[in-house]
Structure formats: C-alpha cells, structure tokens
N, C-alpha and C positions, 0 to 999 in steps of 0.2 A: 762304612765301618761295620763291623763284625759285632752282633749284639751283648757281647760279653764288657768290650771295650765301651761302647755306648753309655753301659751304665755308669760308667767314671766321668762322665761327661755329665748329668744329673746330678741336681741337689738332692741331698737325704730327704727331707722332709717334704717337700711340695712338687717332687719328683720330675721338675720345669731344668731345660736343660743349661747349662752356663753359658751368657752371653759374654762373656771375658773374662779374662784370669782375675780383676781388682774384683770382681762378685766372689769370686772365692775364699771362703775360709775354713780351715781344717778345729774342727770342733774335738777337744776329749771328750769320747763318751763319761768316763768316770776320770774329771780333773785330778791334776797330778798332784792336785797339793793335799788331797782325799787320798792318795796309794796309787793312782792311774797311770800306766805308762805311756810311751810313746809308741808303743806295736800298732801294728796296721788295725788290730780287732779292737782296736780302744778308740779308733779317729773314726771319721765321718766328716763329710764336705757338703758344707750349708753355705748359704747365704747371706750375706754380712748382715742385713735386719734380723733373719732367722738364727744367728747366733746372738744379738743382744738379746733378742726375747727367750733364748735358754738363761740364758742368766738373771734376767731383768728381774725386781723384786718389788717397782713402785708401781703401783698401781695405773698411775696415769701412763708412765712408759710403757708397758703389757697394754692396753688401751691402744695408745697411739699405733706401734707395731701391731697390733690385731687388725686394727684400722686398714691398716697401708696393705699388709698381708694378704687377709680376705682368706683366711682357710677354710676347708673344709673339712668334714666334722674325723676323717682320715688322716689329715695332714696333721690337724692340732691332735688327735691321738698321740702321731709318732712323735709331735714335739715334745708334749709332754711326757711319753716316755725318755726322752733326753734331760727334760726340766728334774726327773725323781732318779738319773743316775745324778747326774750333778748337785743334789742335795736341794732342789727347789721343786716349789709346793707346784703342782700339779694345776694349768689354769682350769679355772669353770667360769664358762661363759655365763652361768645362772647367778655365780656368788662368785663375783672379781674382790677377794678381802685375801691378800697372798702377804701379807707382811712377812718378813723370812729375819732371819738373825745373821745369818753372814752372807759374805759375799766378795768374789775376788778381783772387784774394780775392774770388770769386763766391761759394763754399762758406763751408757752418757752421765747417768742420773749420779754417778759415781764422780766422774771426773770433773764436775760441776763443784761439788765440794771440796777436793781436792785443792 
C-alpha cells in the first residue's frame, strides 16, 4: 500500500496501526455540541480506550486508561491536545487532580450513573 493511504490505517494518537474495524473510532476534534462539525478536518481515528480517555474526567478512569495505554511522553502530548479541543483539562502525569464541570456521557464512569 501506498504511504499516503497507510496513514488512514493508523491511530491518531499512538500512531499503532488498526487491528480491525470494532478498534475503530472516529473522534470530533472540537465536539458538535461545542460548534464542531462533521468535516473530514474536525474527525480523527482513535482507538476505543484512546477515545474514553479524551473525555474521561475521573480520575481513577484517566488512571486506569493510562495504565492499559502506556504512552509516551509524544503520544499523551497529542492526546491532550484532543483533551483542550474538546474542552478537558489537559492530563499531568505529575498532578492527576482533572475534575472538569461537563461532559457528554462519552465515558464508562458516565453510564454507571446513568
């Protein structure tokens, strides 16, 4: 395959290639319920873990996903640049204290109280 094509085969953030379509998931960079559309320059294709942890806002979830994750210090850059379009606090591996005010019932931690 042609290296252009290649890259659509790649996760955004941990740039590991997809081993099947259910790994797949199409991220807003700037969620639609924020002004975001559906254009190809606003999406991005992550990884089912590496989309909860864009959203994730509990501490012990952001934890657990870090855990399983294992990035490095490149990868959690560009996550958290995904984390500050979508309106969540930026992780620090130094100070994990991310309490956030909203949240659009993307996470586990969500559909738990639900």
């Amino acid at each position: 395959s042609s290296a252009a094509s290649d890259v659509y085969k790649r996760q955004a953030v941990t740039g590991k290639k997809f081993q099947c379509i259910s790994e797949i998931h199409c991220h807003h960079k700037k969620p639609k319920g924020i002004g975001g559309s559906d254009k190809y320059e606003n999406l991005v294709l992550v990884l089912a873990p590496v989309h909860e942890l864009i959203h994730a806002v509990n501490e012990d979830t952001i934890c657990s996903y870090l855990s399983a994750l294992k990035l490095d210090a490149s990868q959690l850059m560009k996550l958290n640049r995904l984390r500050i379009l979508a309106n969540r606090k930026p992780i620090d591996l130094e100070n994990l204290n991310l309490t956030n005010n909203s949240h659009n019932g993307m996470t586990k931690e969500t559909k738990k109280t639900v």
